[in-house]
Backbone as CSV, one residue per row, in Angstrom:
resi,resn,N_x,N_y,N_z,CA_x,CA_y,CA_z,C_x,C_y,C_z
1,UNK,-44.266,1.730,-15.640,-43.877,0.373,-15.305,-42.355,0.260,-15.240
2,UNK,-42.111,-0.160,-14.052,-40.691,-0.404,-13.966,-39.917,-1.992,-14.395
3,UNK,-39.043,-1.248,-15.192,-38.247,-2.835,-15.718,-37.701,-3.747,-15.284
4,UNK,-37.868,-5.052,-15.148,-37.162,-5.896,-14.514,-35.816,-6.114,-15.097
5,UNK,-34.871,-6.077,-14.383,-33.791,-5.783,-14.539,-33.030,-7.153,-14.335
6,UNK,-32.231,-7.755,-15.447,-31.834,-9.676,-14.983,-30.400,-9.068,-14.591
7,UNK,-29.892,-9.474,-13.342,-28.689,-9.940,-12.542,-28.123,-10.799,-13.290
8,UNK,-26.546,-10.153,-13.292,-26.156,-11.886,-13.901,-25.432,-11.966,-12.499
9,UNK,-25.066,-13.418,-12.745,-24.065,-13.899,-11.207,-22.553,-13.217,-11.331
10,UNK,-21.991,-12.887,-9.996,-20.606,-12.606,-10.294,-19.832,-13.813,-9.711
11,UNK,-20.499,-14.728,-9.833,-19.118,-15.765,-10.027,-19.994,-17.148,-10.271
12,UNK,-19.080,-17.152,-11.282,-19.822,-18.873,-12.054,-18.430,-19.969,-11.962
13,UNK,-19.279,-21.140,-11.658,-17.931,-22.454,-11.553,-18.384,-22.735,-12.722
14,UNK,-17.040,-23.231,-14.086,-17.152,-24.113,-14.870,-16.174,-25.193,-14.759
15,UNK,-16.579,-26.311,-14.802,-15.941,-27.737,-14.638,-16.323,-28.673,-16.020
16,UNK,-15.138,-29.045,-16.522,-15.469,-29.801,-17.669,-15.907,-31.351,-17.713
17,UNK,-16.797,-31.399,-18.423,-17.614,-32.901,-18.040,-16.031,-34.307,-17.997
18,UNK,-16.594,-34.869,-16.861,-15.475,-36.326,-16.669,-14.615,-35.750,-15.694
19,UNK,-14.521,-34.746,-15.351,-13.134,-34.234,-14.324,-13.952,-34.193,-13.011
20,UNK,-13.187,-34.562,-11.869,-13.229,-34.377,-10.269,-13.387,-32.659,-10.079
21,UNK,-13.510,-32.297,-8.809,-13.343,-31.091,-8.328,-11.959,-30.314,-8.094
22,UNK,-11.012,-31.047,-8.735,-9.752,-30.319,-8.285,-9.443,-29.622,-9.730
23,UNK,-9.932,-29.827,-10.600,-9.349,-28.541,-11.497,-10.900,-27.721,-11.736
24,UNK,-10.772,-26.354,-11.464,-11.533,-25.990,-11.705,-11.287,-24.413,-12.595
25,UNK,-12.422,-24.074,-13.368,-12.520,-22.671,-13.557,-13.659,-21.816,-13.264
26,UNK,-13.480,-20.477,-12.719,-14.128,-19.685,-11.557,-14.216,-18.313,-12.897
27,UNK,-15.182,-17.856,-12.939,-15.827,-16.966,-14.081,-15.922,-15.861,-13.108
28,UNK,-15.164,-14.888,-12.672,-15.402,-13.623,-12.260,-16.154,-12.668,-13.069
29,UNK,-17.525,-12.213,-13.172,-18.083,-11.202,-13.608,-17.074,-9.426,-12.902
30,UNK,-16.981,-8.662,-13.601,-16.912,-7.122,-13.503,-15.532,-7.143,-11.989
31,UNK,-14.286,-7.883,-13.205,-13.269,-7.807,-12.000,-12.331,-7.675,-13.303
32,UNK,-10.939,-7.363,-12.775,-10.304,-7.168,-13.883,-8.613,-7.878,-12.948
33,UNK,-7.557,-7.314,-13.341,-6.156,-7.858,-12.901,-5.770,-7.256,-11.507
34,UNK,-7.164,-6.219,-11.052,-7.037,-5.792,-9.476,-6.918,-6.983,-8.479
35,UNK,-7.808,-7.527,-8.691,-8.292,-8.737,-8.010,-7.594,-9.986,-8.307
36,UNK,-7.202,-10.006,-9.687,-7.046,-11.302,-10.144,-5.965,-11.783,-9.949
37,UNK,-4.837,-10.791,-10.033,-3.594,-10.941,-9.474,-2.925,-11.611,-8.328
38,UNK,-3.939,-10.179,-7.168,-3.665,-10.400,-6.095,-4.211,-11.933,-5.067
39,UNK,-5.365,-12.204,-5.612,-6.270,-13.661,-5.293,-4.934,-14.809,-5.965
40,UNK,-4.580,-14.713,-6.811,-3.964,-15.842,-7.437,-2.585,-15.742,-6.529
41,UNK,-1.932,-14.875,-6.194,-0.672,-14.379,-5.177,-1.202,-15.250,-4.453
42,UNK,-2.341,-15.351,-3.408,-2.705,-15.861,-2.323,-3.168,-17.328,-2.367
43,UNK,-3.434,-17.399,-3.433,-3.847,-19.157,-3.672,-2.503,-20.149,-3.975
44,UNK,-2.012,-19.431,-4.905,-0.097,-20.330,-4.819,0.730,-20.247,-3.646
45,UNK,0.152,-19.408,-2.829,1.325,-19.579,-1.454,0.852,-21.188,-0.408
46,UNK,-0.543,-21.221,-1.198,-1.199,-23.016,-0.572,-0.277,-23.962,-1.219
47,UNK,0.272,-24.887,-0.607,0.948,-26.248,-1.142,0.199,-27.010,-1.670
48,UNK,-0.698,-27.001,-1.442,-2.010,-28.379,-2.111,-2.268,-27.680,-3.582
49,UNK,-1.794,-26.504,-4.132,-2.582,-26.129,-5.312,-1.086,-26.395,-6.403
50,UNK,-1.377,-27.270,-7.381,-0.652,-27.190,-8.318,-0.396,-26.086,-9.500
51,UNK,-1.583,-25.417,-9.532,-1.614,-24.327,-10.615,-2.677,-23.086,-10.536
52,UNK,-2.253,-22.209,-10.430,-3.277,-20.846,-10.182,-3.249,-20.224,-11.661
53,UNK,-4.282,-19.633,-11.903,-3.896,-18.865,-13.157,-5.244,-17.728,-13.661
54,UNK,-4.879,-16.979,-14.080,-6.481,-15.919,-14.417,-6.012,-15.601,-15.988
55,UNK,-7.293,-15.294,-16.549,-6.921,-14.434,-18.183,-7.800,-13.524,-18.082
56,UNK,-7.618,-12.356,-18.840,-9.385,-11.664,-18.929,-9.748,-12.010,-20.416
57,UNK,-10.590,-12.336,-20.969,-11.153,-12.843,-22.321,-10.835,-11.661,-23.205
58,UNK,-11.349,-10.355,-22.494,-10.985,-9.504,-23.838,-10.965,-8.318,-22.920
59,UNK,-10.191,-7.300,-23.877,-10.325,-6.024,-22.858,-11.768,-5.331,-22.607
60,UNK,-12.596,-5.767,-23.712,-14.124,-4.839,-23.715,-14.679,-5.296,-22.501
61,UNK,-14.212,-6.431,-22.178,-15.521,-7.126,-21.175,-14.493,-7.648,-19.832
62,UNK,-15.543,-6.979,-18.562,-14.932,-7.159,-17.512,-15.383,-8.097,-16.596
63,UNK,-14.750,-9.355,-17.283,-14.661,-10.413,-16.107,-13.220,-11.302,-16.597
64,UNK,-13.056,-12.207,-15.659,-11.874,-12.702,-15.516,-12.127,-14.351,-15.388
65,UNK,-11.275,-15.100,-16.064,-11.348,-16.691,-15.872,-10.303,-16.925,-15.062
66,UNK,-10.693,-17.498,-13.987,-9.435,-17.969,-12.993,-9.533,-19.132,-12.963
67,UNK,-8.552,-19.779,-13.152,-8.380,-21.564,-13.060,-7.613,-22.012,-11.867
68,UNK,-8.091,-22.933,-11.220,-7.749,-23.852,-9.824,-7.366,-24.919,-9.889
69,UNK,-5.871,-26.151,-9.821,-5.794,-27.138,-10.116,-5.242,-27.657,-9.222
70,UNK,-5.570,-28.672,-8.014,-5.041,-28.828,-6.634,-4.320,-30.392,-7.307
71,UNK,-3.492,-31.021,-5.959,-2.942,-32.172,-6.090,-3.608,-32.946,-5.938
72,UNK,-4.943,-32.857,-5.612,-5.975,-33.850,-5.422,-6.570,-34.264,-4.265
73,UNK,-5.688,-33.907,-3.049,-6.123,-33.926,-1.764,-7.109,-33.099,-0.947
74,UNK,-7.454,-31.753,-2.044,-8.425,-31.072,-1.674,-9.209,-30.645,-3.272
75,UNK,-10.810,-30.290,-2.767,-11.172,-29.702,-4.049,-10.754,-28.069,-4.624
76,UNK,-10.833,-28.077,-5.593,-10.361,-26.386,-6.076,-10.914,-25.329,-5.425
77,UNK,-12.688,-25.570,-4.725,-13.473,-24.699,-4.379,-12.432,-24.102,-3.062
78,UNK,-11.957,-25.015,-2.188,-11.125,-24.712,-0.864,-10.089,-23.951,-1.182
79,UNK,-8.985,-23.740,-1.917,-8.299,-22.884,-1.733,-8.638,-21.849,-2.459
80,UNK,-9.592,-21.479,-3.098,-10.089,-20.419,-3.574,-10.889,-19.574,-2.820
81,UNK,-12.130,-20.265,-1.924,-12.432,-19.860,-0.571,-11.479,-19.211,0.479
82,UNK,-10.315,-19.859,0.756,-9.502,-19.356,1.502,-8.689,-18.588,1.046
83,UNK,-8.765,-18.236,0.128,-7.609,-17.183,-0.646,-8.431,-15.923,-1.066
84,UNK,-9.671,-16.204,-0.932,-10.673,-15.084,-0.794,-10.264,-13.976,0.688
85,UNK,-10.669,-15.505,1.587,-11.002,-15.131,3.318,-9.190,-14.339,3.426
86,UNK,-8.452,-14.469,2.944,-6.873,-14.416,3.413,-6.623,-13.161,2.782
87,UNK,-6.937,-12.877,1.279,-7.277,-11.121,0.760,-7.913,-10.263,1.445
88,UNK,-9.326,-10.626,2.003,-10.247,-10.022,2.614,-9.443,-9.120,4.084
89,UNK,-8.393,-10.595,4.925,-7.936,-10.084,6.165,-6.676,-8.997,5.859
90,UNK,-6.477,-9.534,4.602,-4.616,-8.655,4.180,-5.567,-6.984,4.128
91,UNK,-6.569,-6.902,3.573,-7.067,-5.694,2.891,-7.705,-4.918,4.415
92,UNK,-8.293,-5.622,5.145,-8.664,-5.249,6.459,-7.493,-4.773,7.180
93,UNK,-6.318,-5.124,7.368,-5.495,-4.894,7.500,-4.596,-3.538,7.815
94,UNK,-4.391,-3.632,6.053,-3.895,-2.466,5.764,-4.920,-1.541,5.427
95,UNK,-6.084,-1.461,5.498,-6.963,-0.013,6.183,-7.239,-0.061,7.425
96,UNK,-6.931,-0.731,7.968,-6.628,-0.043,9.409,-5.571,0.406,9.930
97,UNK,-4.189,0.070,8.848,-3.015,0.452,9.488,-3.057,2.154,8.954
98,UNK,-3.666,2.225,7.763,-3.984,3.659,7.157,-4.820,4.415,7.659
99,UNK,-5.824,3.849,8.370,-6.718,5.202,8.899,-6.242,5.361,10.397
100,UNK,-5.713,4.266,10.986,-4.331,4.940,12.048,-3.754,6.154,11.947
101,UNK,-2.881,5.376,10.745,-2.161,6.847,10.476,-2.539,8.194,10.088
102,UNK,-3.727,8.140,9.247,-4.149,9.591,9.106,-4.889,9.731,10.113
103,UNK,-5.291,9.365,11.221,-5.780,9.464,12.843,-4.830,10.255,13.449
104,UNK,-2.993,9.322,13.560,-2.164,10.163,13.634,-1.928,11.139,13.405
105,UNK,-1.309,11.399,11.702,-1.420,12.713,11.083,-1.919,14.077,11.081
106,UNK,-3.351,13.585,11.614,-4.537,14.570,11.860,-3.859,14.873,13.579
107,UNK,-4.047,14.438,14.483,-3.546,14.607,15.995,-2.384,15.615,15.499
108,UNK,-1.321,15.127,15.226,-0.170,15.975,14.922,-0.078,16.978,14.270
109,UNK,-0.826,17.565,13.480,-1.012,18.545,12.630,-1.925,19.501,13.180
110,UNK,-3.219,19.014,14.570,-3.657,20.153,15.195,-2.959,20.538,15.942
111,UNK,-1.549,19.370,16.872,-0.862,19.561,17.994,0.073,20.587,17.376
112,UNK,0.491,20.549,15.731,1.356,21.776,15.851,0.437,23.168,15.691
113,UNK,-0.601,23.070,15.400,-1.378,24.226,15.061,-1.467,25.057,16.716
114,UNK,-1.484,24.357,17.595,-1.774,25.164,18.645,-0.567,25.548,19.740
């Protein structure tokens, strides 16, 4: 018999009771300061966000609390969405500017071989 195996979610919203959608905190499961860094880089370059911020709770355990606090004109979920979509294109990016180059590299290295 095979075990059922429980999923946890990798990303939980917590919002504290009485508050709107503009401050929020975003529970990253199995991410650490790779991600957390670079997502929060991309969410403060938005003008509508008053405060970006991540902690990791402890070193044993790998997830990350990221907090979202906009000026109010948008909810927290939006620039976090888009600061997702805006990592996603930076990272697309630069692997394609890299497997260019070792495309290159490779060309040039048979062109001197022969």
């Amino acid at each position: 018999m095979a075990e059922e195996v429980e999923r946890k979610p990798v990303l939980e919203m917590v919002q504290a009771d009485g508050t709107d959608g503009n401050c929020v905190t975003f529970v990253l499961h199995d991410e650490d300061h790779t991600l957390g860094n670079s997502l929060r880089y991309m969410i403060m370059k938005n003008p509508e966000v008053e405060f970006c911020g991540y902690s990791i709770t402890h070193p044993s355990e790998s997830k990350i609390n990221f907090r979202i606090q906009t000026r109010g004109g948008i909810l927290a979920i939006e620039p976090f969405r888009r600061g997702l979509t805006e990592l996603v294109d930076v990272c697309q990016h630069v692997l394609s500017k890299f497997e260019a180059s070792v495309k290159e590299y490779k060309a040039q290295r048979e062109a001197e071989m022969d």
